[in-house]
N, C-alpha and C positions, 0 to 999 in steps of 0.2 A: 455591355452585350446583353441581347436579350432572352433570356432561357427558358422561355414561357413557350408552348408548344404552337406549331404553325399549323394551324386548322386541326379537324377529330374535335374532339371534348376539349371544352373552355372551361379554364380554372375558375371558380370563382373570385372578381374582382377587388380581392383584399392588397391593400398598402402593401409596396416594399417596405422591407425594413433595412438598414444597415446593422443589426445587432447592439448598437449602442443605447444607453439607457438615458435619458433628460436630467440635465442636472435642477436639483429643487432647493430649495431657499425657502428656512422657515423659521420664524425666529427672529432672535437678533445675534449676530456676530457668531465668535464659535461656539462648537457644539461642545458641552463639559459635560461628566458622567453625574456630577455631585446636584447637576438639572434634576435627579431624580428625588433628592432630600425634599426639596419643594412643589415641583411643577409635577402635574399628573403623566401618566406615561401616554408617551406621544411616538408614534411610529415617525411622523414627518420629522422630526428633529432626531432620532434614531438614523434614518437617513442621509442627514444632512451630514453626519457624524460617518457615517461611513465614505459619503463621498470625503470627506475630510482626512482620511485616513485612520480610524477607530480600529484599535486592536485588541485582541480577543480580553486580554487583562481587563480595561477599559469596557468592555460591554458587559464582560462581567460582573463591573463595578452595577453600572447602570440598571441590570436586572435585579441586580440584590437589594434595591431601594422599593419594590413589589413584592407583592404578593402574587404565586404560584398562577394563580386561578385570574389576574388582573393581565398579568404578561399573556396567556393563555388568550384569553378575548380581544386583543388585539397583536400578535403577532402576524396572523397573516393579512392583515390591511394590506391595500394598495396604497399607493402614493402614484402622483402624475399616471395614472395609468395603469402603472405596474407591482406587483406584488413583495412589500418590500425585502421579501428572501432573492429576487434577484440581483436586489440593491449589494445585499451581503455576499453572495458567489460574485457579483463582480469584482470583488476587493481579491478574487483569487488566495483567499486564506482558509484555507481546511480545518487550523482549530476555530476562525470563528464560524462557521458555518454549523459545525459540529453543535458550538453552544447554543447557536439561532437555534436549532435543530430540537436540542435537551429541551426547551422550552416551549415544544409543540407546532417548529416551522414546520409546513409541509414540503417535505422533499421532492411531494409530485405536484407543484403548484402550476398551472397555468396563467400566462399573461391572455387579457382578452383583446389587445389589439391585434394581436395578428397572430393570437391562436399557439403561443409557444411555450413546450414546456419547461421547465427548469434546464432539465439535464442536456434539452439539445443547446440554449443559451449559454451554459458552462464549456460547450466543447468549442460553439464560435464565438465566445468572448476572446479568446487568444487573438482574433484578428480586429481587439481593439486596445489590446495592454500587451502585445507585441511581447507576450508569456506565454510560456508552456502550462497548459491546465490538466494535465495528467490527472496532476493530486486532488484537484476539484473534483473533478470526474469521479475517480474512481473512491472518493471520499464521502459524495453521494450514491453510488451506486450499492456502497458497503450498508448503507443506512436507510436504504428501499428503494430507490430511487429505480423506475419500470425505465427499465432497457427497451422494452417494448414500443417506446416513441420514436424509436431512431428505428428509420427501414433496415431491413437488412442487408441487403444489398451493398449497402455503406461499410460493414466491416464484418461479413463472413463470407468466405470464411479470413480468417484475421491476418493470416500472412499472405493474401494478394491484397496491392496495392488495389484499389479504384483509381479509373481514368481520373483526368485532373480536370476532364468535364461535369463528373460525376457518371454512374452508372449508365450501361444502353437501359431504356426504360423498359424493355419487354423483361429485362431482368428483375424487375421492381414490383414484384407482382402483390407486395402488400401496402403500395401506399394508399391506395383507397378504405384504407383500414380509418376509423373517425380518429383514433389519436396520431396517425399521421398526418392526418390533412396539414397541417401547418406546414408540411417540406413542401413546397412548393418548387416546381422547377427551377427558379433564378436562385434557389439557395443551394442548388446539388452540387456548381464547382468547389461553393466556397465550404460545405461540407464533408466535402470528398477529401478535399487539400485539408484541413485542419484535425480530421478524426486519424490520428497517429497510431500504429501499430500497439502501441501498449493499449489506449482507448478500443481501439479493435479485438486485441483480444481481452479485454476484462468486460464488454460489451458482448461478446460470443459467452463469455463464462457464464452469466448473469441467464443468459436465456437455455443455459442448459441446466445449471445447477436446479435443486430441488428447493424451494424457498423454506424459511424453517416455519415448522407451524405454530398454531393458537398457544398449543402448552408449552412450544419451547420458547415463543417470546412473551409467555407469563413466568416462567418458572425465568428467564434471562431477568425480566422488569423488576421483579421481586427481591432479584440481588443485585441489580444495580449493574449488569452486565450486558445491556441489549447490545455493545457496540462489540463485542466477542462474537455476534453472529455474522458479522462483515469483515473477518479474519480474514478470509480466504480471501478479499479483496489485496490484500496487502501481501500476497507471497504470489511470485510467481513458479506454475507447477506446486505440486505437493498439495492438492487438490484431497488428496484421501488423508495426508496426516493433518491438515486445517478442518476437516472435517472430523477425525476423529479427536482430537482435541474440543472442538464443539460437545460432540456428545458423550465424552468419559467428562466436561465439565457440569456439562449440564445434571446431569444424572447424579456428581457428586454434590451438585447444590440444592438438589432438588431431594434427596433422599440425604442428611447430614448423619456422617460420622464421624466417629474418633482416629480411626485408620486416615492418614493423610495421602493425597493423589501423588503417586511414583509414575512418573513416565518413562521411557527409554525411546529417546529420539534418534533411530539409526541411519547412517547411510554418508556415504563420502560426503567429506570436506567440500564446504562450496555450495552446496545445496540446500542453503535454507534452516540450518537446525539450530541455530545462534538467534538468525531474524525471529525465528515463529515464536523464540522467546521472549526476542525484545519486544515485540507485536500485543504478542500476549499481556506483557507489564502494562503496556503504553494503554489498551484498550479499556482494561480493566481497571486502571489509575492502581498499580500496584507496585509495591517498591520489587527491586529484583535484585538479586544478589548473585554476581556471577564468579565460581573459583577455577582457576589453572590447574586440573587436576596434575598435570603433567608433575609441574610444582611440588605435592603430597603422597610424600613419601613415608610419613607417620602419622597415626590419629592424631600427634599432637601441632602435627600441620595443617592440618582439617579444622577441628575445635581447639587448640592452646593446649598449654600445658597442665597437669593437674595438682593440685596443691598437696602436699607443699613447694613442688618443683618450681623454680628460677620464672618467672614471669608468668606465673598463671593470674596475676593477678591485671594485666592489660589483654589476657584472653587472646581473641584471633578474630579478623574480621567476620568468620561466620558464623563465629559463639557468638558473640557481640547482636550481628543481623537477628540472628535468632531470638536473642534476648528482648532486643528492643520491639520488636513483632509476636512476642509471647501471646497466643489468643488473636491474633489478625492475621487474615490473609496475606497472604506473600510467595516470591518464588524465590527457589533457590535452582539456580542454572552448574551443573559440574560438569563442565568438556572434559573430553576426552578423559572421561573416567574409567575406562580399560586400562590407563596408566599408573594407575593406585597400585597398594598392593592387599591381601587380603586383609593384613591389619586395620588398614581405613577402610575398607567394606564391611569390616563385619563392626567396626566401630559406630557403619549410619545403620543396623539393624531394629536398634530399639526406635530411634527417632522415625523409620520408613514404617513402623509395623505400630505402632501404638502413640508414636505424635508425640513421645515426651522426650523430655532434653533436660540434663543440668546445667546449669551455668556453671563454667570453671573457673568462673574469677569468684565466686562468694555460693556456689554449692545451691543455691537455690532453682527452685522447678520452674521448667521452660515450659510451656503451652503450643509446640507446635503442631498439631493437629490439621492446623488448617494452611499448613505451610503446603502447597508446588512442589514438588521435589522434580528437577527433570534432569536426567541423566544423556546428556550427549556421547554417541560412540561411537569410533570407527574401526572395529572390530567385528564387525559383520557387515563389511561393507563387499568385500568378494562373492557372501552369499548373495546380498541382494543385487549385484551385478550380473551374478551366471544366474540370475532365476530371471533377472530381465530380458536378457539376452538370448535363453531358451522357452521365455514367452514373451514376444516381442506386443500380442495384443492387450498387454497390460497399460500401454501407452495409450491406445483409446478409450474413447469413455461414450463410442457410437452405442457399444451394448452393454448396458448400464448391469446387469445380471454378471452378465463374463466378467468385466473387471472387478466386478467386487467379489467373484469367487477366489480370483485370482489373487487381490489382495488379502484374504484370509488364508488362502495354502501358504503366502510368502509371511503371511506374521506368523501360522504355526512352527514353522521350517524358523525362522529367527528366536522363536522361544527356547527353542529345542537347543539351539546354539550359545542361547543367554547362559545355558545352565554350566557350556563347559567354560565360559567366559567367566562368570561372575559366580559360580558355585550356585547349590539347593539354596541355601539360607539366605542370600540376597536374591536370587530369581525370585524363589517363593515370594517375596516382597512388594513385587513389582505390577501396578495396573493396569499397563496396557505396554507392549511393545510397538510403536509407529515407526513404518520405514521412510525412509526417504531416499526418493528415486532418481536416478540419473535423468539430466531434461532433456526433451524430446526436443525433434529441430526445428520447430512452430515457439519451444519454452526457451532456448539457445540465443533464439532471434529477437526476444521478449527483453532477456537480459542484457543482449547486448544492446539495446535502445535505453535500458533504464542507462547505464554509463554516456553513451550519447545525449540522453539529457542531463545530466551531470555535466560535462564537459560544456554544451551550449548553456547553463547558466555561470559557470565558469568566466568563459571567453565575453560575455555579456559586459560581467562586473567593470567601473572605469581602470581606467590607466594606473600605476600609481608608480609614481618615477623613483621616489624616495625610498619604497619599500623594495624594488625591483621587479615591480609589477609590467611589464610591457608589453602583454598581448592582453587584450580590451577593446569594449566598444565594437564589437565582432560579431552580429546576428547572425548565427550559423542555419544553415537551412539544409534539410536533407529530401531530396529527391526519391520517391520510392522506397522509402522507409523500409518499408517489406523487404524486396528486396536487397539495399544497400544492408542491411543488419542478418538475411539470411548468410548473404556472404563474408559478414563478419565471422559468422558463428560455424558456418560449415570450416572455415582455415582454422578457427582460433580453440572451438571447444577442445578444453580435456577433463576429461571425466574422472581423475584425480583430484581436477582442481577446481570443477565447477565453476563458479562464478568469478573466479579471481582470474583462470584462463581467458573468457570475455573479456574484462576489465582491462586484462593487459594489451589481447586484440586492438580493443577500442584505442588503445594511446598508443598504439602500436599502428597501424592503417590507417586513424582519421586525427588524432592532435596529433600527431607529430609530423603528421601530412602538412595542415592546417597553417601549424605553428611557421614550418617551412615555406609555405606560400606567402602565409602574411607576412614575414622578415623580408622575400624576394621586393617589396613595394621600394620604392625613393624616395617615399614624402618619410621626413622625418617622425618619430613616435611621439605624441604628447597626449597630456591628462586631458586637454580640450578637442580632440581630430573627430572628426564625423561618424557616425555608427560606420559601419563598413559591413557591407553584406558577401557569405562564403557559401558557397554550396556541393553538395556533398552527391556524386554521379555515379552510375556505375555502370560499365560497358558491357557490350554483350560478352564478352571474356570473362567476365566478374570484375575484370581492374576496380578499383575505384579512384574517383577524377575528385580533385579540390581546385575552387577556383574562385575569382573572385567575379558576383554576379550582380548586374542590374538590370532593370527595366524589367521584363517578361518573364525574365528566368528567376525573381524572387516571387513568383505568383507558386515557387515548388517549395514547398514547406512542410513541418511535421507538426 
């Protein structure tokens, strides 16, 4: 079909493309990392090894045979045409990208054949590796990568679908922008259908949020932190507590003391205060240590026993952590630590307020200072509920002034609460109180898409008879994204249980739907049967329809 406009203003005469990349042959035979002990560094043989399938370990290898400044001057070459950072986002792997990236790829590269930039490539590579590029996407988008190339119109606002033609054009009122020019009319179905509601909203995020500036990605570079500034890429909602983690870190690294950073991450279960953890470790390449507060019942549950008592001398998993990390960065994560008692509170005083620690298995000085501390609670989760509830415009972020006053009335109101929670001597302790919010139903419908694609790489994986594997080989397809996951989220959220309510939703409405349809078939199940295409519908009642679909009907996709 042809998408190119019938008469008005004529596009300039640039190639289609099909999004797919040329394969190149350079060399001889396979590509191996250990090419780098002898042969000078070659992007085309770099290349070759990615279409080959090279993984991040393996590139690793290969860089480490250069010098800084040698990888630098050649990372962003072309190959066949194209710039070989696209070569690497086609492999659909986020940690290699990540390291193409450490070593000076450009995130905003353009191809010159037909004028495309990285990040719109990353979104319709899926309609050549018949994969979900979420993580791509939004893996570049954490690490600079200008939102700004994709019209808007394509995903704002983020929970209405786009036609599956692609937008009415009078709506499109900034593609004549010069780093649009490359969407061309004949690409707007096949963009429409592939930019997914999670894409959608981390794409609206990027063009509202505030980019960090000059001194925060000097003072991030300088400690080896730059990818903590694309945090908030990785949490859905919780917009104010990834940002304030941003700047109570920044600030701690950039002004060093002895006092170590105490968090308190509030707010019901289910919303994020586990992940911004684990987020946090992962970005930062930092070990984490997570404890069951519920579990700790005495300091000697906490850190071990003390000598000479009955086994102080195998300590406790967080003496130990602590030991081994004496003088280095680290987190220590404690859930639901409103379940202590004040013995083990007042046991983390010296450690939260002056960084130092004994070891109890041999007496000797701990160096935590530069130990995370983040305290997870759900003990002011009521307050932050009725203050949501009785300001419901804390949910927007149209008037950038209002919510953030708002945000600050709700952490004073939580401090105040800290004190009858955890007493004067461990509040006083504490550097910053961050809440965390029940999600709105734009954030509901966010979630419940991230377990829909969970599920579809799932049902993907093959057959496996032996193991009792029998749903497989299943390209699941969801119609209306937006909508299909609003109506997830309107039946399924509960605000006790945040994300885990969605979760159940999703296997509750659509795999167990799914699974039901696909067993209804006759053809017997085996490790060898043909992809098999399902699609995911939803009526104007809200029902939602599972069915098995071909020809036209797999043109609906997320």
């Amino acid at each position: 079909m042809d998408y190119r406009p019938q008469g008005g203003s004529v596009e300039p005469n640039y190639p289609e493309w099909d999004f797919s990349l040329p394969p190149v042959t350079s060399g001889v035979g396979e590509f191996r990392p250990e090419e780098g002990m002898t042969l000078s560094f070659s992007m085309s043989r770099l290349v070759v090894g990615l279409q080959q399938g090279l993984d991040d370990n393996k590139l690793t290898q290969y860089f480490s045979y250069y010098r800084p400044d040698t990888i630098a001057r050649s990372i962003n070459k072309t190959v066949s045409g194209y710039p070989g950072i696209f070569y690497a986002v086609a492999t659909n792997d986020e940690k290699l990208i990540r390291t193409w990236i450490k070593q000076g790829g450009d995130v905003n590269a353009v191809e010159k054949m037909h004028g495309f930039p990285l990040l719109a490539f990353a979104i319709l590579n899926a309609l050549n590796i018949h994969k979900d590029t979420t993580a791509m996407v939004t893996t570049l988008l954490s690490l600079g990568a200008d939102a700004g190339v994709i019209p808007r119109a394509f995903f704002t606002p983020f929970l209405q679908d786009p036609p599956v033609e692609g937008p009415d054009p009078q709506v499109v009122t900034d593609i004549n922008e010069p780093k649009k020019k490359w969407c061309k009319r004949y690409i707007w179905p096949s963009l429409a259908r592939v930019t997914n509601i999670s894409q959608r909203y981390f794409l609206e995020k990027t063009i509202k949020d505030k980019p960090a500036s000059a001194r925060q990605n000097q003072v991030a570079l300088a400690h080896n932190a730059t990818e903590l500034l694309g945090i908030s890429y990785f949490m859905i909602g919780q917009a104010t507590a990834a940002s304030s983690v941003i700047k109570k870190l920044l600030t701690h690294l950039a002004l060093p003391t002895s006092k170590p950073l105490v968090l308190v991450f509030a707010g019901p279960s289910g919303h994020g205060k586990t992940e911004l953890a684990k987020r946090l470790g992962q970005l930062l390449t930092l070990e984490l240590e997570c404890v069951d507060s519920t579990e700790v019942k005495y300091e000697s549950d906490l850190f071990g026993p003390k000598q000479p008592y009955v086994g102080h001398q195998e300590g406790s998993p967080l003496n130990n952590f602590l030991t081994r990390m004496s003088g280095k960065r680290a987190i220590v994560f404690l859930d639901e630590f409103e379940k202590t008692t004040r013995e083990v509170q007042n046991a983390c005083l010296i450690p939260f307020d002056e960084g130092k620690y004994i070891d109890r298995r041999n007496r000797e000085a701990v160096d935590c200072s530069k130990t995370i501390w983040i305290i997870a609670t759900n003990a002011l989760d009521r307050k932050i509920v009725d203050f949501c509830e009785h300001n419901p415009d804390i949910f927007k972020n149209d008037d950038g002034e209002k919510h953030a006053r708002l945000m600050t009335e709700l952490e004073k109101t939580l401090k105040k609460q800290l004190k009858h929670t955890f007493g004067n001597p461990l509040s006083g302790r504490i550097s910053a109180v961050l809440p965390f919010l029940p999600f709105s139903l734009g954030e509901q419908a966010v979630v419940a898409h991230k377990y829909i694609l969970e599920l579809k790489s799932k049902v993907l994986t093959p057959v496996n008879l032996s193991s009792g594997k029998l749903v497989g080989r299943v390209l699941l397809h969801i119609k209306s994204d937006g909508a299909v996951c609003e109506s997830v989220a309107t039946d399924g959220y509960d605000q006790d249980q945040g994300a885990r309510s969605l979760k159940t939703a999703v296997k509750t409405r659509i795999e167990e739907e799914l699974v039901h349809t696909y067993l209804e078939e006759d053809e017997v199940i085996s490790e060898t049967q043909a992809l098999a295409d399902y699609t995911v519908d939803i009526q104007r009642d809200g029902t939602l329809l599972i069915y098995k679909s071909t020809g036209a009907e797999k043109s609906f996709t997320d």
